[in-house]
C-alpha positions as CSV (number, residue, x, y, z in Angstrom):
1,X,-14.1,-68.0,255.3
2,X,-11.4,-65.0,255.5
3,X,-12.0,-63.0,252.1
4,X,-8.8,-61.1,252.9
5,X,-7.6,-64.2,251.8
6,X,-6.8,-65.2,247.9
7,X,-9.3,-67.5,246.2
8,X,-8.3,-70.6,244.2
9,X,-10.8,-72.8,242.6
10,X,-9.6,-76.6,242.0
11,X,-10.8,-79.1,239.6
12,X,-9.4,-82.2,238.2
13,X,-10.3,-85.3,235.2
14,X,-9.7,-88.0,237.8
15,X,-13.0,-87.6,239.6
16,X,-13.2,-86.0,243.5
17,X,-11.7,-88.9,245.1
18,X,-8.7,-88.9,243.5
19,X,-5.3,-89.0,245.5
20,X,-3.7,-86.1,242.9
21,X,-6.9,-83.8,243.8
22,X,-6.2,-84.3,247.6
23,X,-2.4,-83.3,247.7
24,X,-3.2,-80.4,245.0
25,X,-6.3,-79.2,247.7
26,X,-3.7,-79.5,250.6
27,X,-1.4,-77.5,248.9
28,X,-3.4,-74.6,247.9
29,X,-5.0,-74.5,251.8
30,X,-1.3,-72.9,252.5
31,X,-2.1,-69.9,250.6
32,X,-6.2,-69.6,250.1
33,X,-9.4,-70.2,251.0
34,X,-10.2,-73.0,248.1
35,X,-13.0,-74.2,246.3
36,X,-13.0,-77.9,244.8
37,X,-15.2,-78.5,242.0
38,X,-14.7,-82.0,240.4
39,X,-16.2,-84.7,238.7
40,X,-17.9,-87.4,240.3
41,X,-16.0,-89.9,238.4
42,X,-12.9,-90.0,236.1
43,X,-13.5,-87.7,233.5
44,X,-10.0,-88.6,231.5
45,X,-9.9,-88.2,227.3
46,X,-12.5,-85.6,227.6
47,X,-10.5,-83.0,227.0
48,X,-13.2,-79.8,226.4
49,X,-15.8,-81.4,226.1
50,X,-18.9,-79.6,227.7
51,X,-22.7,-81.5,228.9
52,X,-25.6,-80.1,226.8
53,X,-28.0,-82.7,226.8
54,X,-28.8,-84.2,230.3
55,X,-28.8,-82.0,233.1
56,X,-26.2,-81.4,235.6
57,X,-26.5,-81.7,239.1
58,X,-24.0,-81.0,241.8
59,X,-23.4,-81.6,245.3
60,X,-21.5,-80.6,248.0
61,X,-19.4,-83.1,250.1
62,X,-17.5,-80.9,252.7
63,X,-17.4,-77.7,254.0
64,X,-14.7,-76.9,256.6
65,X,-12.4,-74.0,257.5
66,X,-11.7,-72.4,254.0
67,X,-12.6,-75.0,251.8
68,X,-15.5,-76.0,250.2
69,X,-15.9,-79.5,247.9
70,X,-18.4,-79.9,245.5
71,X,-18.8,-83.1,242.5
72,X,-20.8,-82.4,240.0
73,X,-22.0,-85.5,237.0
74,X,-20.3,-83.6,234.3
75,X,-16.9,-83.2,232.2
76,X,-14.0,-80.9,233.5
77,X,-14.4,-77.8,232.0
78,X,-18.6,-78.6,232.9
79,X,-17.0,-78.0,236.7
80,X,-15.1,-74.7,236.1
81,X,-17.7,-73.3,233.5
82,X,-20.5,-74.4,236.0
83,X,-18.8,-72.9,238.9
84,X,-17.8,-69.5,237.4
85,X,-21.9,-68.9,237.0
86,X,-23.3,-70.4,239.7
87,X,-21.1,-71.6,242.7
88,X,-18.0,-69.2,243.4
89,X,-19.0,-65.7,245.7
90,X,-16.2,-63.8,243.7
91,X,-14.1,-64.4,240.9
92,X,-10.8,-67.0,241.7
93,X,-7.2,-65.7,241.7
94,X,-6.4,-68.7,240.5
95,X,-7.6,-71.9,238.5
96,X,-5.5,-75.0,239.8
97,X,-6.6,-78.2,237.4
98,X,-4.9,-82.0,238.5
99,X,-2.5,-83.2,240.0
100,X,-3.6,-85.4,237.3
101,X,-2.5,-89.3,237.3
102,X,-0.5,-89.8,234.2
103,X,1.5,-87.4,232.0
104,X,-0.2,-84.5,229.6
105,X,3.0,-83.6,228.0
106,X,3.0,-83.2,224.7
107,X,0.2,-83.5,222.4
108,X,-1.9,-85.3,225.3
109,X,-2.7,-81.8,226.3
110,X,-5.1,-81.4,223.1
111,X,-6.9,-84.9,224.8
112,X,-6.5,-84.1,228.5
113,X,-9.4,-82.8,231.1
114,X,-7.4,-81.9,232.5
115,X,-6.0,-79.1,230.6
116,X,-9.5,-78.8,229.4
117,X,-10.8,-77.2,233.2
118,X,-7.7,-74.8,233.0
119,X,-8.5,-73.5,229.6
120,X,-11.5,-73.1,230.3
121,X,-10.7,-71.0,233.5
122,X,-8.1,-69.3,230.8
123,X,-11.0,-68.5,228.5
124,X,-12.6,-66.4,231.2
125,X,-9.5,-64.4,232.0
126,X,-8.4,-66.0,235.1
127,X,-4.6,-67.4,235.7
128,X,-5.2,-71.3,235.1
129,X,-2.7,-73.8,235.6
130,X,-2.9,-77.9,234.9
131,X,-0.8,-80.0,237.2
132,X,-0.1,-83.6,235.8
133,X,2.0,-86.4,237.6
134,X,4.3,-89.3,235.6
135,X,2.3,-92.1,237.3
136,X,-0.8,-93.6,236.9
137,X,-1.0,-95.8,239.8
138,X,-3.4,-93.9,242.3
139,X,-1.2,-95.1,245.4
140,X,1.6,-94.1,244.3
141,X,5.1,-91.8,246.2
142,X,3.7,-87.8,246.5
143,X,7.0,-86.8,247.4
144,X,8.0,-85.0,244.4
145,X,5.2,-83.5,243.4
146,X,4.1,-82.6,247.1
147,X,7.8,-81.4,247.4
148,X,7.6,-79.0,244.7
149,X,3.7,-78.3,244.7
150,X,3.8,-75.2,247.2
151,X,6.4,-73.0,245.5
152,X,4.1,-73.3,241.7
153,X,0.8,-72.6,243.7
154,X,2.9,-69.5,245.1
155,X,4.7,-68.1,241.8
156,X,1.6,-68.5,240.4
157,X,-0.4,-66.3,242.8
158,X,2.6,-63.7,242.6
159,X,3.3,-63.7,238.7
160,X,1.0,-62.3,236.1
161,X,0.5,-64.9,233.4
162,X,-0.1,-63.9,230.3
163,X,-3.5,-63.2,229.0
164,X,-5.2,-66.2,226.7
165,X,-2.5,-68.9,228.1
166,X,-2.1,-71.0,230.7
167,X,0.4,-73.4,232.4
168,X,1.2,-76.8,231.8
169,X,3.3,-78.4,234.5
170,X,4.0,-82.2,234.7
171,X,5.8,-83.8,237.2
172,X,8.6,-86.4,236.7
173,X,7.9,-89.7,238.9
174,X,11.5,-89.7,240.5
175,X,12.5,-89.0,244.2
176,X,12.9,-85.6,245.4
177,X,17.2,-85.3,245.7
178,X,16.9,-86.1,242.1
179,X,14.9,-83.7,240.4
180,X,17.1,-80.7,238.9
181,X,14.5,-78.0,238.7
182,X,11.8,-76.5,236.9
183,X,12.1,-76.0,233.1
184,X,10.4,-73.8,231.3
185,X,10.2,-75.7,227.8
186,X,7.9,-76.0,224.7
187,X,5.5,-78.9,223.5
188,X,7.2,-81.9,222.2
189,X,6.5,-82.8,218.4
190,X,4.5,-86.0,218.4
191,X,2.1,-88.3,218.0
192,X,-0.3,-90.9,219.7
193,X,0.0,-94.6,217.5
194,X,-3.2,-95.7,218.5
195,X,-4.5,-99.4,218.3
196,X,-7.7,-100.2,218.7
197,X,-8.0,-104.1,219.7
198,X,-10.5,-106.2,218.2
199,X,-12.1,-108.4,220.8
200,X,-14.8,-110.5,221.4
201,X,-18.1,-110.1,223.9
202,X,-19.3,-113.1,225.4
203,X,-22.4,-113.5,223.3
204,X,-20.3,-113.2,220.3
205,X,-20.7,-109.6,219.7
206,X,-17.0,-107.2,218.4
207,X,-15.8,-104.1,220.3
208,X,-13.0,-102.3,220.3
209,X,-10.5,-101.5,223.2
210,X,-8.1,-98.0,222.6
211,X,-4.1,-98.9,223.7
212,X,-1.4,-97.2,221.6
213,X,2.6,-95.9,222.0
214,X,3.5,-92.5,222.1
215,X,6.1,-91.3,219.1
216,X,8.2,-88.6,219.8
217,X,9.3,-86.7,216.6
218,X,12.1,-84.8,218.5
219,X,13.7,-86.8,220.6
220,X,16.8,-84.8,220.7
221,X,15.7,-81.4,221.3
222,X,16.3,-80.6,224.8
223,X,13.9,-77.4,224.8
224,X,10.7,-79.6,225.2
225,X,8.4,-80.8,228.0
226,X,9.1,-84.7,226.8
227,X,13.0,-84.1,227.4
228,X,12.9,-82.3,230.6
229,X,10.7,-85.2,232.4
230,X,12.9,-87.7,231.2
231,X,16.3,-85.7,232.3
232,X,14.7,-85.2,235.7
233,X,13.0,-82.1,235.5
234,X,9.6,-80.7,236.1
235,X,8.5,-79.3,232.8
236,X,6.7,-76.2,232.5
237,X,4.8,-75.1,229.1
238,X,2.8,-71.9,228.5
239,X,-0.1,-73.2,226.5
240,X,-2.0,-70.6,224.0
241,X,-5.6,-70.4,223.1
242,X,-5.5,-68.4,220.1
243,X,-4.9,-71.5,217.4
244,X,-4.1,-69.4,214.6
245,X,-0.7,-70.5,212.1
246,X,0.3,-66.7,211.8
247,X,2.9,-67.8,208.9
248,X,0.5,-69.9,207.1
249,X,-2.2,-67.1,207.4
250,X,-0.1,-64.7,205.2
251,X,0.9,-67.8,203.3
252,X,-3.0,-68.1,202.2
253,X,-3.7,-64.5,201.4
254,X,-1.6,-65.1,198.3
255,X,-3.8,-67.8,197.1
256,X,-5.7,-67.5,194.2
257,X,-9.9,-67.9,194.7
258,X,-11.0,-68.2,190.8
259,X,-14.4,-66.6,190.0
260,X,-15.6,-69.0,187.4
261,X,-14.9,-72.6,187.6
Protein backbone atom coordinates (compact mmCIF):
# COMPACT_ATOMS: atom_id res chain seq x y z
CA UNK A 1 0.00 0.00 0.00
CA UNK A 2 1.28 3.68 -0.93
CA UNK A 3 1.91 5.39 2.68
CA UNK A 4 2.29 8.67 0.85
CA UNK A 5 -1.24 8.11 0.82
CA UNK A 6 -3.78 9.30 3.68
CA UNK A 7 -5.17 6.58 5.94
CA UNK A 8 -8.88 6.11 6.75
CA UNK A 9 -10.17 3.41 8.94
CA UNK A 10 -13.95 2.39 8.31
CA UNK A 11 -16.32 0.67 10.58
CA UNK A 12 -19.99 0.40 10.73
CA UNK A 13 -23.23 -1.19 13.22
CA UNK A 14 -24.69 -3.06 10.27
CA UNK A 15 -22.14 -5.87 10.22
CA UNK A 16 -19.36 -6.20 7.05
CA UNK A 17 -21.74 -7.16 4.50
CA UNK A 18 -23.75 -4.36 4.63
CA UNK A 19 -24.61 -2.41 1.33
CA UNK A 20 -23.95 1.21 3.38
CA UNK A 21 -20.34 -0.18 4.40
CA UNK A 22 -19.61 -1.06 0.70
CA UNK A 23 -20.53 2.39 -0.93
CA UNK A 24 -18.78 4.27 2.26
CA UNK A 25 -15.47 1.78 1.42
CA UNK A 26 -15.75 2.76 -2.38
CA UNK A 27 -15.83 6.23 -1.55
CA UNK A 28 -12.95 6.61 0.70
CA UNK A 29 -10.66 4.24 -2.00
CA UNK A 30 -10.85 7.82 -4.04
CA UNK A 31 -8.72 9.52 -1.52
CA UNK A 32 -6.81 6.64 0.75
CA UNK A 33 -5.48 3.61 1.33
CA UNK A 34 -8.49 2.21 3.80
CA UNK A 35 -8.84 -0.19 6.44
CA UNK A 36 -12.42 -1.87 7.19
CA UNK A 37 -12.98 -3.08 10.48
CA UNK A 38 -16.60 -4.22 11.17
CA UNK A 39 -18.75 -6.38 12.87
CA UNK A 40 -19.50 -9.68 11.75
CA UNK A 41 -23.11 -9.15 12.20
CA UNK A 42 -25.48 -6.18 12.90
CA UNK A 43 -24.36 -4.56 15.75
CA UNK A 44 -27.40 -1.77 15.82
CA UNK A 45 -28.68 -0.30 19.51
CA UNK A 46 -25.27 -0.93 20.85
CA UNK A 47 -24.35 2.25 20.93
CA UNK A 48 -20.76 2.24 23.18
CA UNK A 49 -20.96 -0.66 24.33
CA UNK A 50 -17.50 -2.46 24.57
CA UNK A 51 -16.88 -6.84 24.92
CA UNK A 52 -15.22 -7.59 28.29
CA UNK A 53 -16.21 -10.95 28.90
CA UNK A 54 -15.74 -13.43 25.94
CA UNK A 55 -12.89 -13.04 23.81
CA UNK A 56 -12.66 -11.33 20.56
CA UNK A 57 -11.50 -12.78 17.60
CA UNK A 58 -11.01 -11.23 14.22
CA UNK A 59 -10.43 -12.07 10.72
CA UNK A 60 -9.51 -10.77 7.69
CA UNK A 61 -11.73 -11.22 4.50
CA UNK A 62 -9.82 -9.29 1.77
CA UNK A 63 -6.76 -7.68 1.00
CA UNK A 64 -6.38 -5.93 -2.34
CA UNK A 65 -4.80 -2.76 -3.69
CA UNK A 66 -5.12 -0.32 -0.71
CA UNK A 67 -7.59 -1.88 1.29
CA UNK A 68 -7.68 -4.24 3.81
CA UNK A 69 -11.17 -5.86 5.43
CA UNK A 70 -11.28 -7.36 8.67
CA UNK A 71 -14.76 -8.60 10.90
CA UNK A 72 -14.23 -9.04 14.17
CA UNK A 73 -17.33 -10.83 16.80
CA UNK A 74 -17.66 -7.71 18.75
CA UNK A 75 -19.66 -4.22 19.14
CA UNK A 76 -18.64 -1.07 17.08
CA UNK A 77 -16.51 0.78 19.12
CA UNK A 78 -14.89 -3.14 19.99
CA UNK A 79 -13.74 -2.67 16.07
CA UNK A 80 -12.20 0.88 16.28
CA UNK A 81 -10.82 0.39 20.00
CA UNK A 82 -9.45 -3.07 18.83
CA UNK A 83 -7.94 -1.73 15.68
CA UNK A 84 -6.27 1.35 17.14
CA UNK A 85 -3.98 -1.32 19.40
CA UNK A 86 -3.52 -4.05 17.45
CA UNK A 87 -4.43 -3.89 13.58
CA UNK A 88 -3.66 -0.31 11.97
CA UNK A 89 0.51 0.27 11.03
CA UNK A 90 0.07 4.02 11.79
CA UNK A 91 -2.50 6.09 13.26
CA UNK A 92 -5.79 6.94 10.63
CA UNK A 93 -6.32 10.47 9.26
CA UNK A 94 -9.67 9.76 9.49
CA UNK A 95 -12.38 7.58 11.22
CA UNK A 96 -15.33 7.03 8.75
CA UNK A 97 -18.31 5.06 10.76
CA UNK A 98 -21.76 3.87 8.45
CA UNK A 99 -23.33 4.63 5.84
CA UNK A 100 -25.56 3.32 8.42
CA UNK A 101 -29.17 1.93 7.25
CA UNK A 102 -31.67 4.07 9.07
CA UNK A 103 -31.53 7.58 10.50
CA UNK A 104 -29.31 8.59 13.81
CA UNK A 105 -30.66 12.03 13.97
CA UNK A 106 -31.52 13.23 16.93
CA UNK A 107 -31.39 11.57 20.16
CA UNK A 108 -30.73 8.10 18.23
CA UNK A 109 -27.20 9.23 18.24
CA UNK A 110 -26.99 8.49 22.20
CA UNK A 111 -28.41 4.61 20.96
CA UNK A 112 -26.49 4.36 17.66
CA UNK A 113 -23.18 2.07 16.84
CA UNK A 114 -22.82 3.72 14.91
CA UNK A 115 -21.92 6.94 16.40
CA UNK A 116 -20.50 4.77 19.06
CA UNK A 117 -17.19 3.61 16.51
CA UNK A 118 -16.75 7.34 15.68
CA UNK A 119 -16.64 8.52 19.26
CA UNK A 120 -14.67 6.17 20.05
CA UNK A 121 -12.12 7.12 17.24
CA UNK A 122 -13.00 10.82 18.72
CA UNK A 123 -11.86 9.68 22.12
CA UNK A 124 -8.38 8.87 20.79
CA UNK A 125 -7.92 12.21 19.01
CA UNK A 126 -8.54 11.27 15.61
CA UNK A 127 -11.19 13.18 13.13
CA UNK A 128 -14.33 10.71 13.27
CA UNK A 129 -17.27 11.01 11.34
CA UNK A 130 -20.69 8.77 11.36
CA UNK A 131 -22.56 8.56 8.12
CA UNK A 132 -26.30 7.47 8.41
CA UNK A 133 -28.84 6.94 5.43
CA UNK A 134 -32.94 7.67 5.69
CA UNK A 135 -33.66 4.01 4.74
CA UNK A 136 -33.64 0.92 6.17
CA UNK A 137 -34.23 -1.36 3.35
CA UNK A 138 -30.63 -2.82 2.48
CA UNK A 139 -31.47 -2.69 -1.42
CA UNK A 140 -32.37 0.37 -1.47
CA UNK A 141 -31.31 3.81 -4.39
CA UNK A 142 -27.39 4.92 -3.37
CA UNK A 143 -27.73 7.80 -5.45
CA UNK A 144 -27.86 10.45 -2.98
CA UNK A 145 -25.70 9.39 -0.59
CA UNK A 146 -23.16 8.06 -3.21
CA UNK A 147 -23.74 11.43 -4.95
CA UNK A 148 -22.74 13.43 -2.13
CA UNK A 149 -20.38 10.88 -0.29
CA UNK A 150 -17.01 11.93 -2.01
CA UNK A 151 -17.05 15.67 -1.30
CA UNK A 152 -17.66 14.89 3.04
CA UNK A 153 -14.82 12.17 2.88
CA UNK A 154 -12.74 15.11 1.19
CA UNK A 155 -13.74 18.26 3.49
CA UNK A 156 -13.18 16.06 6.01
CA UNK A 157 -9.53 15.01 5.15
CA UNK A 158 -8.93 18.92 4.43
CA UNK A 159 -10.65 20.58 7.53
CA UNK A 160 -9.49 20.31 11.15
CA UNK A 161 -12.40 19.27 13.29
CA UNK A 162 -12.40 20.20 16.43
CA UNK A 163 -10.87 18.37 19.23
CA UNK A 164 -13.33 15.98 21.52
CA UNK A 165 -16.25 16.16 18.68
CA UNK A 166 -17.15 14.55 15.84
CA UNK A 167 -19.58 14.56 12.88
CA UNK A 168 -22.91 13.50 12.49
CA UNK A 169 -24.14 13.41 8.87
CA UNK A 170 -27.43 11.76 7.84
CA UNK A 171 -28.62 11.51 4.53
CA UNK A 172 -32.16 12.28 3.36
CA UNK A 173 -33.70 9.24 1.19
CA UNK A 174 -34.69 11.56 -1.85
CA UNK A 175 -33.25 11.66 -5.44
CA UNK A 176 -30.20 13.53 -6.12
CA UNK A 177 -31.85 16.98 -8.23
CA UNK A 178 -33.70 17.32 -5.09
CA UNK A 179 -31.48 17.67 -2.29
CA UNK A 180 -30.64 21.48 -1.44
CA UNK A 181 -27.31 21.03 0.32
CA UNK A 182 -25.55 20.36 3.30
CA UNK A 183 -26.74 21.89 6.57
CA UNK A 184 -24.86 22.41 9.28
CA UNK A 185 -27.57 22.16 12.15
CA UNK A 186 -28.04 21.12 15.89
CA UNK A 187 -29.63 17.94 17.51
CA UNK A 188 -33.35 17.89 17.44
CA UNK A 189 -35.18 17.92 20.96
CA UNK A 190 -36.90 14.61 21.32
CA UNK A 191 -37.75 11.50 22.37
CA UNK A 192 -38.13 7.72 21.61
CA UNK A 193 -42.09 6.42 22.78
CA UNK A 194 -41.18 3.09 23.14
CA UNK A 195 -43.58 0.06 23.34
CA UNK A 196 -42.63 -3.03 24.26
CA UNK A 197 -45.24 -5.68 22.83
CA UNK A 198 -46.32 -8.42 24.94
CA UNK A 199 -46.38 -11.68 23.02
CA UNK A 200 -46.72 -15.14 23.41
CA UNK A 201 -43.90 -18.16 22.67
CA UNK A 202 -45.22 -21.23 21.43
CA UNK A 203 -44.96 -23.21 24.61
CA UNK A 204 -46.74 -20.55 26.31
CA UNK A 205 -43.88 -18.65 27.59
CA UNK A 206 -44.13 -14.10 27.52
CA UNK A 207 -41.48 -11.92 25.84
CA UNK A 208 -41.28 -8.69 24.82
CA UNK A 209 -40.67 -7.16 21.36
CA UNK A 210 -39.22 -3.16 21.28
CA UNK A 211 -41.39 -0.89 18.44
CA UNK A 212 -42.02 2.80 19.38
CA UNK A 213 -42.57 6.47 17.44
CA UNK A 214 -40.30 9.06 17.49
CA UNK A 215 -41.58 12.62 19.16
CA UNK A 216 -40.05 15.54 18.04
CA UNK A 217 -40.31 18.42 20.62
CA UNK A 218 -39.37 21.09 18.11
CA UNK A 219 -40.87 20.58 15.22
CA UNK A 220 -40.64 24.13 14.03
CA UNK A 221 -37.14 25.00 14.53
CA UNK A 222 -35.48 24.97 11.36
CA UNK A 223 -31.82 24.91 12.90
CA UNK A 224 -31.99 21.09 13.60
CA UNK A 225 -30.89 17.82 11.96
CA UNK A 226 -34.76 16.44 12.06
CA UNK A 227 -35.85 19.69 9.93
CA UNK A 228 -33.11 19.66 7.49
CA UNK A 229 -33.76 15.86 6.42
CA UNK A 230 -37.25 16.42 6.07
CA UNK A 231 -36.74 19.91 3.87
CA UNK A 232 -34.32 17.95 1.67
CA UNK A 233 -31.20 18.50 3.15
CA UNK A 234 -28.29 16.48 4.30
CA UNK A 235 -27.87 17.36 7.93
CA UNK A 236 -24.66 17.85 9.56
CA UNK A 237 -24.21 17.94 13.49
CA UNK A 238 -20.90 18.46 15.49
CA UNK A 239 -21.41 16.03 18.24
CA UNK A 240 -19.36 16.77 21.72
CA UNK A 241 -17.93 14.35 24.17
CA UNK A 242 -17.48 16.38 27.14
CA UNK A 243 -21.25 15.83 28.71
CA UNK A 244 -20.99 18.46 31.20
CA UNK A 245 -24.31 21.17 31.67
CA UNK A 246 -21.88 24.18 32.11
CA UNK A 247 -25.07 26.43 33.31
CA UNK A 248 -26.28 23.88 35.70
CA UNK A 249 -22.72 23.30 37.08
CA UNK A 250 -22.58 26.97 38.45
CA UNK A 251 -26.21 26.47 39.18
CA UNK A 252 -25.10 23.65 41.84
CA UNK A 253 -22.18 25.32 43.38
CA UNK A 254 -24.82 27.49 45.12
CA UNK A 255 -26.43 24.62 46.75
CA UNK A 256 -26.40 24.14 50.20
CA UNK A 257 -24.63 20.61 51.56
CA UNK A 258 -25.84 20.63 55.45
CA UNK A 259 -23.30 19.15 57.89
CA UNK A 260 -25.66 17.58 60.34
CA UNK A 261 -28.79 16.07 59.28
Amino acid sequence: MANKKPFILISNDDGVHAKGLAELTKAALQFARVMVVAPEKGESGMSHAITMTTPLRVKKIKEAEDLVIYTVNGTPADCIKLSLNRLVDRKPDLILSGVNHGTNSSISVIYSGTLGAAREGCLNGIPSVGLSFLSHDHKTDFSCVNHFLPRIIKAALDNAIAEQTLLNVNFPNIPIEEVKGIKICKQTKGAWKEIYDQRQDPHGGTYYWLTGTFENLEEESEETDEWALANGYISMVPVQIDSTSYPELERLKKWKFYQNI
